[in-house]
N, C-alpha and C positions, 0 to 999 in steps of 0.2 A: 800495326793496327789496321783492322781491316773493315767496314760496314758497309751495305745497303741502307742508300736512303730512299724513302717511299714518293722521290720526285724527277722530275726528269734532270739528266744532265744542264740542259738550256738553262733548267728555272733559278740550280745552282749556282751554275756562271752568271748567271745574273741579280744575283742576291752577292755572289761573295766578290764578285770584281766590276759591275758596270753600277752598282749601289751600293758600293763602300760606305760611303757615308749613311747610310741608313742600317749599320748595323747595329746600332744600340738599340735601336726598336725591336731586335728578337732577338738577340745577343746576351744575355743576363751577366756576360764577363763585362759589355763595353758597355759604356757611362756615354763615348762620343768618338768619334773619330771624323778626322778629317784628311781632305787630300790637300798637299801642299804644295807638290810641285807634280806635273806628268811628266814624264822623261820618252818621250816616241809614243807606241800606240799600246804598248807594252807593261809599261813600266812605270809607278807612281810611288812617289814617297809620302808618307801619312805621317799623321798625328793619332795618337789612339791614349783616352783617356781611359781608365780601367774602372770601373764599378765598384765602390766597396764591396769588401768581401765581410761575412759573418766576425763579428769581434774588431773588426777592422786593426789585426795585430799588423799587417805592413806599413798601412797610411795611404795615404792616395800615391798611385803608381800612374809614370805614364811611359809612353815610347813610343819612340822616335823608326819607323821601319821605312825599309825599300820595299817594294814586291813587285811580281812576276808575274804576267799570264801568257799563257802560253798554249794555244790552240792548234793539235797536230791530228788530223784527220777527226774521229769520232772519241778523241781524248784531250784532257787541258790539264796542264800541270801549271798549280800556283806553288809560287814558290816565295820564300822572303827570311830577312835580316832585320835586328839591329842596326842603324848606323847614325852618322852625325850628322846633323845640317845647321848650318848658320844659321839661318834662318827661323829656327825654331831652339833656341837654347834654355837650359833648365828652368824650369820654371817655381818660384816660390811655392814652397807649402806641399809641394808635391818630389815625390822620389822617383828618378828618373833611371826604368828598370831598361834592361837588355835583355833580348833573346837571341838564342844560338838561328842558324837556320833552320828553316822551317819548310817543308815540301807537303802538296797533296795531290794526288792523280784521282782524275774524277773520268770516267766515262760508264756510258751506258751500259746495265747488268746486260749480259748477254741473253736473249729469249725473253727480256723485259726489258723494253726500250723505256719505259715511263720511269721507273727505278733506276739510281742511278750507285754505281763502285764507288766510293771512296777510299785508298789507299794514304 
């Protein structure tokens, strides 16, 4: 999967890893998400409640992720898992989903710096 998004790399990185928790505000998958633990400057483990979906045939889904950012010259690869924390253990009423890894390469459309690659 490959698109242009009509903003800059910066605004991306800053919507998708330094205001996490502000992703249900433009998000229409998440319901909430929270950060639960930072691990270095790098790396945060969340809480992500999921938004009902149409018919609501699963139920309310949540998970538990690691994830990754990673900023190497005029490119950022986020990266994340699935995993477990004590700290945050199944919670009632809700079905506690898992995801495989998960990777996206973001830098600037080349001859349009305001536009940014996502990979």
């Amino acid at each position: 999967l490959e698109v242009e998004v009509d903003q800059p790399m910066e605004r991306l990185y800053e919507e998708l890893v330094e205001r996490t928790e502000a992703m249900g505000e433009w998000n229409p998958n998440v319901k909430e998400i929270k950060v639960l633990q930072k691990i270095g400057k790098d790396t945060v483990i969340t809480h992500e409640l999921a938004a009902e979906s149409a018919g609501n045939l699963v139920g309310p889904r949540d998970f538990v992720s690691v994830r990754c950012a990673k900023r190497r010259g005029s490119t950022c690869v986020l990266a994340g898992m699935a995993t477990q924390f004590e700290e945050m253990p199944e919670q009632k009423g809700v079905i506690r989903a898992e995801h495989g890894p998960t990777c996206m390469v973001l830098h600037p459309l080349a001859g349009s710096p305001s536009k940014t690659k996502l990979t």
